[in-house]
DRENMI-53398 format. One line per field, with one value per atom (N, C-alpha, C): residue number from 1; x, y, z. Coordinates in steps of 0.02 Angstrom, whole numbers, plus 32768, in hexadecimal, padded with zeros to 4 digits. Each point is the difference from the previous one (the first is absolute). Layout:
REM DRENMI-53398
n <- (NUM | ...) $
px <- (X | ...) $
py <- (Y | ...) $
pz <- (Z | ...) $
This chain:
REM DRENMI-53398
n <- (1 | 1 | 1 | 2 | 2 | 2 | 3 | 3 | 3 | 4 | 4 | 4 | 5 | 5 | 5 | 6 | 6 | 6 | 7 | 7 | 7 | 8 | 8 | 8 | 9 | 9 | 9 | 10 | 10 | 10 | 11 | 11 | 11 | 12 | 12 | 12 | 13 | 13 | 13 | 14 | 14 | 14 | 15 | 15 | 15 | 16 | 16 | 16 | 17 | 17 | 17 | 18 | 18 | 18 | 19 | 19 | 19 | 20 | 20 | 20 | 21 | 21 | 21 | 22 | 22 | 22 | 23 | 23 | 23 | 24 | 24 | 24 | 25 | 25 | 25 | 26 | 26 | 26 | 27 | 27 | 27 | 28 | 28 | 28 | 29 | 29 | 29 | 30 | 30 | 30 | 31 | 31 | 31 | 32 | 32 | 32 | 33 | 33 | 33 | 34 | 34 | 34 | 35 | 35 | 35 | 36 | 36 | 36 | 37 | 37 | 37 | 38 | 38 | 38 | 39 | 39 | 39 | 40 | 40 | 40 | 41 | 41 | 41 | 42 | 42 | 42 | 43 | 43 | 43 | 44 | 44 | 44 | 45 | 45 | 45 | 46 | 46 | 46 | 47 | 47 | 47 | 48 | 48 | 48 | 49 | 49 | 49 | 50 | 50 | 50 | 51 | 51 | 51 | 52 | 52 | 52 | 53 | 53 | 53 | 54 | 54 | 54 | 55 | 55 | 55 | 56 | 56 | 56 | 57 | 57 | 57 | 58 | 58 | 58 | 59 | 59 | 59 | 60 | 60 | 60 | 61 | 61 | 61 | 62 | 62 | 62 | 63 | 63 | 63 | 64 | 64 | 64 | 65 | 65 | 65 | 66 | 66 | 66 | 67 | 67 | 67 | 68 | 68 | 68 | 69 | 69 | 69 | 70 | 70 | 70 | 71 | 71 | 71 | 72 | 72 | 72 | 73 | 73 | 73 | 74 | 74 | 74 | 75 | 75 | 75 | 76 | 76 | 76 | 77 | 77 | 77 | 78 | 78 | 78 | 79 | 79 | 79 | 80 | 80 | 80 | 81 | 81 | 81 | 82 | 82 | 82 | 83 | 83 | 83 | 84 | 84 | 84 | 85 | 85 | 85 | 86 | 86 | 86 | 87 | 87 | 87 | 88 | 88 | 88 | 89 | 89 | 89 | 90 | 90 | 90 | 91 | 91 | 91 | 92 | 92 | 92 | 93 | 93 | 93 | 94 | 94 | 94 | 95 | 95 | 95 | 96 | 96 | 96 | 97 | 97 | 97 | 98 | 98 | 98 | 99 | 99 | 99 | 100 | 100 | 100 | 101 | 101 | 101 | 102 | 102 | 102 | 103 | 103 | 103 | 104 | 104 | 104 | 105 | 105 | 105 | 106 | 106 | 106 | 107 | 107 | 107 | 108 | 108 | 108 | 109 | 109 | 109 | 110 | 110 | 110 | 111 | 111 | 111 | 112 | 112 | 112 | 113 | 113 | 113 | 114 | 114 | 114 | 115 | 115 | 115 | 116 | 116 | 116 | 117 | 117 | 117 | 118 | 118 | 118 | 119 | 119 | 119 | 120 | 120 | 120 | 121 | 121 | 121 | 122 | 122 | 122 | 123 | 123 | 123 | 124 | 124 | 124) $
px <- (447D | 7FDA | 800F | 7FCE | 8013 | 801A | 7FCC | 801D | 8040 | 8024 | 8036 | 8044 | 7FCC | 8045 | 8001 | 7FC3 | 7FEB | 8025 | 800B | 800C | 805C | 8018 | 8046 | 8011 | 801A | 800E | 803D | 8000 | 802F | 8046 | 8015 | 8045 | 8005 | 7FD5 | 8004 | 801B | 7FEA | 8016 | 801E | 8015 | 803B | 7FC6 | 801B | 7FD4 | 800E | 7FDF | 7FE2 | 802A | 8003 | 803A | 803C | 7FFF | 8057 | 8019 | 7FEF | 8014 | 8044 | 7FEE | 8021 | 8028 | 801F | 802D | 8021 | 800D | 803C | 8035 | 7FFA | 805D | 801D | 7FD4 | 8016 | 8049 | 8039 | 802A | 8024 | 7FFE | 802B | 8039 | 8032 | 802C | 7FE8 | 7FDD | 7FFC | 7FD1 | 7FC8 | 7FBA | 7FE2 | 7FF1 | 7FD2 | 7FBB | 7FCC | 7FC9 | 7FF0 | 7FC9 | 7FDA | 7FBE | 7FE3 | 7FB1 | 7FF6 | 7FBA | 7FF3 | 7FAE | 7FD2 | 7FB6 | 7FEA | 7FC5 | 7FCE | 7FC9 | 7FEE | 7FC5 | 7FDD | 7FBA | 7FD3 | 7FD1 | 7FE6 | 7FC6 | 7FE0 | 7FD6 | 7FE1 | 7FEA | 801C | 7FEA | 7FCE | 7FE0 | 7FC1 | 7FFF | 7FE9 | 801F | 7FB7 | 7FF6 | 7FBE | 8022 | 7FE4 | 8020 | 8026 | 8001 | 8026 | 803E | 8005 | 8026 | 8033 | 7FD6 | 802F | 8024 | 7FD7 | 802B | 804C | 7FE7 | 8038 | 8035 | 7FE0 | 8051 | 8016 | 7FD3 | 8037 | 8021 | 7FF0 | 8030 | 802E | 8007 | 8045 | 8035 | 7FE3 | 8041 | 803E | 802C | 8048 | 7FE6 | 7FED | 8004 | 7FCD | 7FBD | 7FCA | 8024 | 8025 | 800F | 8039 | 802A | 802D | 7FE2 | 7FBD | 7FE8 | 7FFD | 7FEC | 7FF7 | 7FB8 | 7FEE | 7FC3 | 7FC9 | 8001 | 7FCD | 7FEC | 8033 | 800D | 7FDC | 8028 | 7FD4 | 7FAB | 7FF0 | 7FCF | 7FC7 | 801F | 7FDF | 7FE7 | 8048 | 7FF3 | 7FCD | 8003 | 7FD9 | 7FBA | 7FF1 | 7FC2 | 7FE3 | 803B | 7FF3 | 7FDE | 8042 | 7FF1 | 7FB4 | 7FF2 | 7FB4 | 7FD2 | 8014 | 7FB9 | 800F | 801E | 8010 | 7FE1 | 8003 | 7FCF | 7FB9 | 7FEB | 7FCF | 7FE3 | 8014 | 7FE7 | 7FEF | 8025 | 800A | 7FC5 | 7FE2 | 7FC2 | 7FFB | 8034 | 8004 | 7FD7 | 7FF9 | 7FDA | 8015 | 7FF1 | 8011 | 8014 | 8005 | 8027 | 8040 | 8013 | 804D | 8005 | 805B | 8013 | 8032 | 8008 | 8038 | 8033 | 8046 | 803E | 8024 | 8008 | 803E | 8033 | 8014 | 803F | 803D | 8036 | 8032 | 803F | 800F | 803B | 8018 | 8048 | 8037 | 802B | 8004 | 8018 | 8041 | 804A | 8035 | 8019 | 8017 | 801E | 805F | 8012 | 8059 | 8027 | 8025 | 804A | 803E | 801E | 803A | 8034 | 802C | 8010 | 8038 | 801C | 8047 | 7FD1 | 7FCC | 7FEA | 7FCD | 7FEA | 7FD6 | 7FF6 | 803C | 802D | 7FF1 | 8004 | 8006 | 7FD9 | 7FCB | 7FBD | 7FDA | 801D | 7FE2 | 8012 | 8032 | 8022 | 7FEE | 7FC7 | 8004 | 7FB5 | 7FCB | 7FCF | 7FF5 | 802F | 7FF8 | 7FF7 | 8028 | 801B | 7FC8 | 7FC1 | 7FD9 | 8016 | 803E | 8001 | 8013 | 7FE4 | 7FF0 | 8027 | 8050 | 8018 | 800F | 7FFE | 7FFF | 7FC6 | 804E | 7FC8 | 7FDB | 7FC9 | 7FBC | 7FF5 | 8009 | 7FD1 | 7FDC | 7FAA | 7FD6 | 7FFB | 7FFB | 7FF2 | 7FC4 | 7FD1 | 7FCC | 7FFD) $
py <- (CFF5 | 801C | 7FD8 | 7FCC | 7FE7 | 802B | 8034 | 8024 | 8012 | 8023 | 801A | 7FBB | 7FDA | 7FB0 | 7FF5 | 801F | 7FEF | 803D | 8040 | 8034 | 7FFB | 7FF2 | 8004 | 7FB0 | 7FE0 | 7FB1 | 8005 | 7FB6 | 8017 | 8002 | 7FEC | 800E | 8052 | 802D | 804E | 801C | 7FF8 | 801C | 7FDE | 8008 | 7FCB | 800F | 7FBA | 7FDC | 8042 | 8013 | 803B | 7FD8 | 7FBF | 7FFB | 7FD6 | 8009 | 7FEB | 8049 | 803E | 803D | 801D | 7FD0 | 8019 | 804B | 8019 | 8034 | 8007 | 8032 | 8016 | 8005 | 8013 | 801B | 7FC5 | 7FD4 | 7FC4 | 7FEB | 7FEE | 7FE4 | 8042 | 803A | 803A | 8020 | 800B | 8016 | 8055 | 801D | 803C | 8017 | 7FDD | 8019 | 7FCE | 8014 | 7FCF | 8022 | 7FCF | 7FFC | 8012 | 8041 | 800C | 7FE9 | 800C | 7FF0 | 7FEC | 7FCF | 7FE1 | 8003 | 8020 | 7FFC | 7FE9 | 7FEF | 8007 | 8010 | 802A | 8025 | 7FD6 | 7FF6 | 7FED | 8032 | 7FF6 | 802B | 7FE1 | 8022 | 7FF0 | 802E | 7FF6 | 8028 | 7FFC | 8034 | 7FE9 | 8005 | 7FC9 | 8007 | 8009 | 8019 | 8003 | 7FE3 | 7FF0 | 7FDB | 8027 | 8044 | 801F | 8001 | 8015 | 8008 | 7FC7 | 7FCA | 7FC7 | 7FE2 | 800C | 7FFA | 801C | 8059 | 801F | 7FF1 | 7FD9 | 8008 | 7FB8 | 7FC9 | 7FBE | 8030 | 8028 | 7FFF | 802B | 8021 | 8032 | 7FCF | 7FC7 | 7FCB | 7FED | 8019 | 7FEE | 7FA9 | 7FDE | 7FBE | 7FFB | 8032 | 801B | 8026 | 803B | 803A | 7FE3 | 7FD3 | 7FF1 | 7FBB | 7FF6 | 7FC8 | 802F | 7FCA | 8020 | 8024 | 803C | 7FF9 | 7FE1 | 7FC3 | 7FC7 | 7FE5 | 7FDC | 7FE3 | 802E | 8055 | 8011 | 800A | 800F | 8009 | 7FC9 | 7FC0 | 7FB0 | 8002 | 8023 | 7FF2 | 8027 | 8053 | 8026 | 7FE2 | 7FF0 | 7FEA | 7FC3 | 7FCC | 7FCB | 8028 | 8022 | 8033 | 8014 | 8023 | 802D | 7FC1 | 7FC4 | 7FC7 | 7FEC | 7FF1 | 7FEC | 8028 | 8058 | 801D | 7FF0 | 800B | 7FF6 | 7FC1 | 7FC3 | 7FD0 | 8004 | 8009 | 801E | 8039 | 800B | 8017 | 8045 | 8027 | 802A | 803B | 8008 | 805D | 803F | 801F | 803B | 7FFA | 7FBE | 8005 | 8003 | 7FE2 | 7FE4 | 7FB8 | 8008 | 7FC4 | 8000 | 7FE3 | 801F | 7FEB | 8007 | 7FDF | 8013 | 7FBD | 7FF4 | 8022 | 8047 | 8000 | 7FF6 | 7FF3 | 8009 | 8010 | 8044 | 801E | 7FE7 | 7FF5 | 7FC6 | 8051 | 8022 | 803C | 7FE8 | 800D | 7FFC | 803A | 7FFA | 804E | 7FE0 | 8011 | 7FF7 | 803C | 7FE8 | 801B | 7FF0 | 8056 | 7FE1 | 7FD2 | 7FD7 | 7FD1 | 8024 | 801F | 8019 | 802B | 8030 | 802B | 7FCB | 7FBF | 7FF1 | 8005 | 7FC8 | 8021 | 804A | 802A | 8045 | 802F | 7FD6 | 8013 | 7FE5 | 7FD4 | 7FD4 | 8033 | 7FFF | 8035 | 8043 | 801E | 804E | 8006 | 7FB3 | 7FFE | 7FE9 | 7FE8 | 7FF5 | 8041 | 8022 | 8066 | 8039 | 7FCB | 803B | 801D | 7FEE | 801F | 7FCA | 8015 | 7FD4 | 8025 | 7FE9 | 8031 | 7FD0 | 7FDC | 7FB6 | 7FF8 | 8001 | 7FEE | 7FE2 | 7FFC | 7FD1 | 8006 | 7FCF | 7FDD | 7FD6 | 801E | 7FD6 | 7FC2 | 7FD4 | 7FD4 | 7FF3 | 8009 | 7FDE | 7FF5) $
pz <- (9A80 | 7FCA | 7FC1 | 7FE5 | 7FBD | 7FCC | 7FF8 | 7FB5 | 8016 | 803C | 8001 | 7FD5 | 800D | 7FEA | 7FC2 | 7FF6 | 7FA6 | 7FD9 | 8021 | 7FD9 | 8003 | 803B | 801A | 8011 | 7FBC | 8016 | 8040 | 801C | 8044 | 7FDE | 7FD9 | 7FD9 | 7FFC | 7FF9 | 7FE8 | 804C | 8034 | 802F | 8048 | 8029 | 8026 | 8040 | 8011 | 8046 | 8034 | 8019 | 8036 | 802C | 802C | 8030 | 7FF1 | 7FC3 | 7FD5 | 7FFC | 8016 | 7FEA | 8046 | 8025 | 8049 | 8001 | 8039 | 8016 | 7FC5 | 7FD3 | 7FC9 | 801D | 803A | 8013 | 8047 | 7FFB | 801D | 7FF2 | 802D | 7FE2 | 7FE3 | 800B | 7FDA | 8039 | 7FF2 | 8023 | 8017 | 7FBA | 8005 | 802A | 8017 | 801C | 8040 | 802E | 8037 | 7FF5 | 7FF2 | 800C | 8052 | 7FFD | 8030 | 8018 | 7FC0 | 8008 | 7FC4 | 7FF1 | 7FCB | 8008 | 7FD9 | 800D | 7FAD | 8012 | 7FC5 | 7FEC | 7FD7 | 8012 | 7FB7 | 8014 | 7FCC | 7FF0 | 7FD4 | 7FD3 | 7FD5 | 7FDA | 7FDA | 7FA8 | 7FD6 | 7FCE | 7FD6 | 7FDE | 7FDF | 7FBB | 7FD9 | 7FAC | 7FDB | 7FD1 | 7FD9 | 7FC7 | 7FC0 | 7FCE | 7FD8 | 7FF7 | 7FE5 | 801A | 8049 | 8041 | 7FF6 | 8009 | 7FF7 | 7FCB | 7FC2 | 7FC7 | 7FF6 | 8009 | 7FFB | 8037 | 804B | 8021 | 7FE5 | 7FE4 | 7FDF | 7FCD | 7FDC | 7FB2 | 802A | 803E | 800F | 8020 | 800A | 8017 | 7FD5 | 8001 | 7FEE | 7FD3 | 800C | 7FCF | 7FD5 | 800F | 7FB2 | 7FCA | 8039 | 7FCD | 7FF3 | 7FE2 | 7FD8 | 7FCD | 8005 | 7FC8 | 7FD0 | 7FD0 | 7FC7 | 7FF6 | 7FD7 | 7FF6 | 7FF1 | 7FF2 | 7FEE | 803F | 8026 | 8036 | 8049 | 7FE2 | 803F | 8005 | 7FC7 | 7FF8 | 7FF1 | 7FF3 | 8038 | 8033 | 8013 | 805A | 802F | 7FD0 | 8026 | 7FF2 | 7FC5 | 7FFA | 8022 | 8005 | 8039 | 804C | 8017 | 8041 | 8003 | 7FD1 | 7FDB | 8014 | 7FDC | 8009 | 804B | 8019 | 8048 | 8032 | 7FEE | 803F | 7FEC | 7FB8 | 7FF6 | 801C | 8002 | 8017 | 8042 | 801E | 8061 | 800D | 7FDB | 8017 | 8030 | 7FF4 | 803B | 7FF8 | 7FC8 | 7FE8 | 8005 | 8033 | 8016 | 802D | 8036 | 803F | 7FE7 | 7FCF | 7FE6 | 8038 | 7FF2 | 8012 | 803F | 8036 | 8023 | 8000 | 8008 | 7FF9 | 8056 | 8017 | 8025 | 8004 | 801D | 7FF7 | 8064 | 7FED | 803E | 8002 | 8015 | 800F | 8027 | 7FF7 | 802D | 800F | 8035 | 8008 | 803D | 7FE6 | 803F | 7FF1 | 8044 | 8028 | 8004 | 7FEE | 800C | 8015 | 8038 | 8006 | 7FE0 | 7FEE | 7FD5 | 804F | 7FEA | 8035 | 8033 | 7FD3 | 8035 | 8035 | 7FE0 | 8039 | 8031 | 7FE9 | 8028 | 8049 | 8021 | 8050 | 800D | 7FDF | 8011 | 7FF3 | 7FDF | 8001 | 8050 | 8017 | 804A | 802D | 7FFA | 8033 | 7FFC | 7FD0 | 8005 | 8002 | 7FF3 | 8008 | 8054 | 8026 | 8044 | 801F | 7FD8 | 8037 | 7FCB | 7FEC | 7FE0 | 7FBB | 7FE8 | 7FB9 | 7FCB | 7FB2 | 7FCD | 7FE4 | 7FD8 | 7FE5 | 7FC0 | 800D | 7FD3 | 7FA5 | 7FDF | 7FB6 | 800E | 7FEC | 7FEE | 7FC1 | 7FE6 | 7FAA | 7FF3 | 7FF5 | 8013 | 7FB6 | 8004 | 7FB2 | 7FF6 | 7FCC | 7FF8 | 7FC1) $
């Protein structure tokens, strides 16, 4: 999606598969499962204005600055031609499932004999 590149330069948010496993490499947790679910959200120009200015790096500009930008944002849907369909945005949940590690083993062993007695903490 161009505008999404135009609205969110790639410096603002981290490469989708530079993001890998969080608890990779952790003493504390084994990774179970790892999915990703996609979607799609729908922005109208209001919609979308307001979710750029709720981003942590609008809402700490200054008032001048943010209000550039929203208006940049503002001319940008406008150009994109969308109307009343709006605009859609890309989104993808990187969702893992972890075991804390000591119980992992003993989560195997109680899921072989039918019982789950084992923390589960899902991350997303």
């Amino acid at each position: 999606m161009p505008w999404v590149k135009r609205v969110f330069q790639p410096t603002d948010t981290p490469d989708a598969d530079s993001l890998g496993d969080p608890v990779e490499g952790s003493d504390l947790f084994a990774t179970s499962d790892a999915r990703v679910f996609r979607h799609w959200q729908r922005f109208r120009k209001d919609s979308l204005t307001g979710f750029v200015a709720s981003t942590s790096k609008v809402a700490t500009m200054s008032s001048d600055d943010r209000a550039a930008l929203l208006a940049e944002v503002g001319r940008l849907y406008d150009s994109y031609g969308r109307g009343h369909d709006g605009m859609l945005m890309p989104w993808r949940a990187h969702c893992y499932r972890a075991r804390v590690s000591g119980l992992a083993s003993a989560a195997k062993a109680s899921d072989d004999e039918g019982y789950d007695d084992a923390l589960l903490i899902d991350l997303s």
